[in-house]
C-alpha positions in Angstrom: 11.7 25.1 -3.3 10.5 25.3 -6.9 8.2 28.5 -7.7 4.7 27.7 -7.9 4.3 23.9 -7.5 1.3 22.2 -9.1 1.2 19.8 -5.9 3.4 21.2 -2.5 6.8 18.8 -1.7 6.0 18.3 1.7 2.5 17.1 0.5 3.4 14.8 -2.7 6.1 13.5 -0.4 4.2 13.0 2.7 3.5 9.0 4.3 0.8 7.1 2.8 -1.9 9.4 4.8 -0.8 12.3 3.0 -0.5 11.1 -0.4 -2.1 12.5 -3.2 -4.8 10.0 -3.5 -5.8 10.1 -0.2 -6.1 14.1 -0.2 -8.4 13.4 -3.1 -5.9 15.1 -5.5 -5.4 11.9 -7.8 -7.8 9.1 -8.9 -4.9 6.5 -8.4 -0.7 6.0 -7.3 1.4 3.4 -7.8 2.2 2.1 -3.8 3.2 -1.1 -3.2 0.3 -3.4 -2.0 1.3 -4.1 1.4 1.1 0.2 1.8 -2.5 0.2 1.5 -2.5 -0.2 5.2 -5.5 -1.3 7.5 -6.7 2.8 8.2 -6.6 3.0 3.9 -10.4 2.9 3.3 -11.4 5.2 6.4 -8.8 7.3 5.4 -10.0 7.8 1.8 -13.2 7.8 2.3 -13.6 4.7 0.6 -12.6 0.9 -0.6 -10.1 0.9 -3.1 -8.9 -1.5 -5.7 -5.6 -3.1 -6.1 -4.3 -3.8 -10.0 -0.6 -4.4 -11.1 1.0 -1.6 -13.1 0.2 -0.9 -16.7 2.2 -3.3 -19.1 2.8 -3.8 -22.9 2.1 -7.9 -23.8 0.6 -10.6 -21.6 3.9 -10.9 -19.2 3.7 -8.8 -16.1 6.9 -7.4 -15.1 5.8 -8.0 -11.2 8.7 -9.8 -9.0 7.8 -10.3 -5.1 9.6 -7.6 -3.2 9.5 -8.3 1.1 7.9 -5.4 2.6 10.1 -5.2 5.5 13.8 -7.3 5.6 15.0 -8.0 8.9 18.5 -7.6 9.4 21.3 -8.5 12.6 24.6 -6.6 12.2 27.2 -9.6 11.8 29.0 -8.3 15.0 26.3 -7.6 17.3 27.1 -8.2 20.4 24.2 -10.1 21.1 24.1 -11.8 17.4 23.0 -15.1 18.4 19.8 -13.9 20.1 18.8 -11.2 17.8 19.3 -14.0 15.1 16.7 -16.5 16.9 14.4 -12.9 17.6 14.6 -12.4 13.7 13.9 -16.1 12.8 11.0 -16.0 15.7 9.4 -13.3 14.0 9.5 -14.6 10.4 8.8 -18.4 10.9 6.3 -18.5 13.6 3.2 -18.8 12.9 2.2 -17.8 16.7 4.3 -14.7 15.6 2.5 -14.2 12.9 -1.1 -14.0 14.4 -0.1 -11.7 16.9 1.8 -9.5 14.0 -0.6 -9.5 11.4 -0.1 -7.4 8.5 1.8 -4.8 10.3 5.1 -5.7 8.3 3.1 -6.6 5.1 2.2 -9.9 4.1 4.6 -12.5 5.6 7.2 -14.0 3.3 7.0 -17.4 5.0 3.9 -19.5 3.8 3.2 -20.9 7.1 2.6 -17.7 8.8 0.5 -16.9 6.1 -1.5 -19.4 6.1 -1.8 -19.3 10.1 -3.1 -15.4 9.6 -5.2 -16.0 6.6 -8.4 -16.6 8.9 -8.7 -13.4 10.7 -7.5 -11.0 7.9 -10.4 -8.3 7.2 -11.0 -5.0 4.9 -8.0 -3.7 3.2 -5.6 -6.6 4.4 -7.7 -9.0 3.1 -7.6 -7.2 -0.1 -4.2 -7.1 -0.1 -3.8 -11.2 0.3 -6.5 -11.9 -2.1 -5.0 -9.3 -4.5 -1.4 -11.2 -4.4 -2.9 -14.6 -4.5 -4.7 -13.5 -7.4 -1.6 -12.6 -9.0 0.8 -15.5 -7.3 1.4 -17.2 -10.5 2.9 -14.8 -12.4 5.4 -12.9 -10.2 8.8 -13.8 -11.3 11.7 -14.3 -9.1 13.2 -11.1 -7.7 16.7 -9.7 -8.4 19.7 -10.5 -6.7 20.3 -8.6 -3.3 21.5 -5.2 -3.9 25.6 -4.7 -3.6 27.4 -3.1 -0.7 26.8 0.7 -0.5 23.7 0.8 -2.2 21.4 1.2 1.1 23.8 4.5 1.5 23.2 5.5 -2.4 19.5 5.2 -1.6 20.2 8.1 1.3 22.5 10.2 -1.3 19.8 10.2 -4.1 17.0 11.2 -1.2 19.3 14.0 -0.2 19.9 15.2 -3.6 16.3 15.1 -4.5 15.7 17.5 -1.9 18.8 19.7 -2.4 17.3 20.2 -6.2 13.1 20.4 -4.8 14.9 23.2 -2.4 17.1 25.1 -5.4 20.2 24.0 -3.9 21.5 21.7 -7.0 20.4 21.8 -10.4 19.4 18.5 -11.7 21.9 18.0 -13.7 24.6 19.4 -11.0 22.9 17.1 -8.5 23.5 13.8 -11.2 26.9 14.8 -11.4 27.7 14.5 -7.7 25.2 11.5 -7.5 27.1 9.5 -10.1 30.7 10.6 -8.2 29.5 9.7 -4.6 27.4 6.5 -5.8 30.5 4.6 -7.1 32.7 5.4 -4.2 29.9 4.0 -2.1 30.1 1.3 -4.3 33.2 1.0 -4.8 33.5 0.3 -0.2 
């Protein structure tokens, strides 16, 4: 662990309820918007605002990112029902209500619509924020390449290897860089 942090690890790396903002140790984060969760005000103390990052020229950089991606192992034994469990739980709109907000705002517009109605508080926020911003999120990028879900892990890991004086920085980029392309690489 580094000597003397301004902020402790465990706390600036805590879940949303321990975040810095909501332990009153910063005036703002960047989150994305479907983190703001429905405890968010009681848990600050507060309502909060929702804005899109800070950006140079009239273009905002924003691209709709899902909140939570379902996923059915191509082999899964029971593939075909996990697949109509997945598309139940996206498309529904009976789904949806039931749901709510407790994957983020849902991707398909029909279930959004259907939950629109009974949103309240922070949630509400949160869809009035994005609709207020709808028209100029761009498309997002492609989907990311096999082995990057495991990079994700290996840069987490290192991360804490150098917060813990395991690695230096620059020893802990080495090994990234090595182990990221093999992952890559399949």
């Amino acid at each position: 662990m580094k000597k003397n942090p301004t902020i402790k690890v465990e706390t600036s790396t805590a879940v949303y309820d321990g975040s810095p903002l909501v332990c009153k140790l910063s005036a703002s984060e960047f989150q994305p918007d479907s983190a703001i969760g429905d405890k968010a005000w009681e848990t600050y103390g507060r309502e909060m605002a929702l804005a899109p990052l800070p950006q140079v020229g009239a273009e905002l950089g924003l691209y709709a990112e899902p909140p939570m991606i379902l996923s059915v192992y191509d082999r899964a034994k029971n593939r075909d029902a996990a697949l109509k469990l997945a598309d139940f739980l996206v498309n529904d709109p009976e789904a949806g209500k039931i749901l709510g907000m407790a994957r983020g705002l849902p991707a398909n517009l029909r279930t959004r619509v259907a939950i629109t109605p009974g949103l309240s508080g922070p949630w509400k926020q949160v869809h009035a924020y994005e609709e207020s911003i709808s028209s100029q999120v761009k498309l997002g990028p492609p989907a990311p390449p096999k082995g990057a879900s495991a990079n994700f892990l290996l840069f987490n890991k290192l991360y804490e290897d150098v917060m813990y004086g395991k690695f230096t920085p620059e020893d802990a980029a080495r090994r990234y860089y090595a182990e990221a392309q093999q992952n890559l690489a399949g």
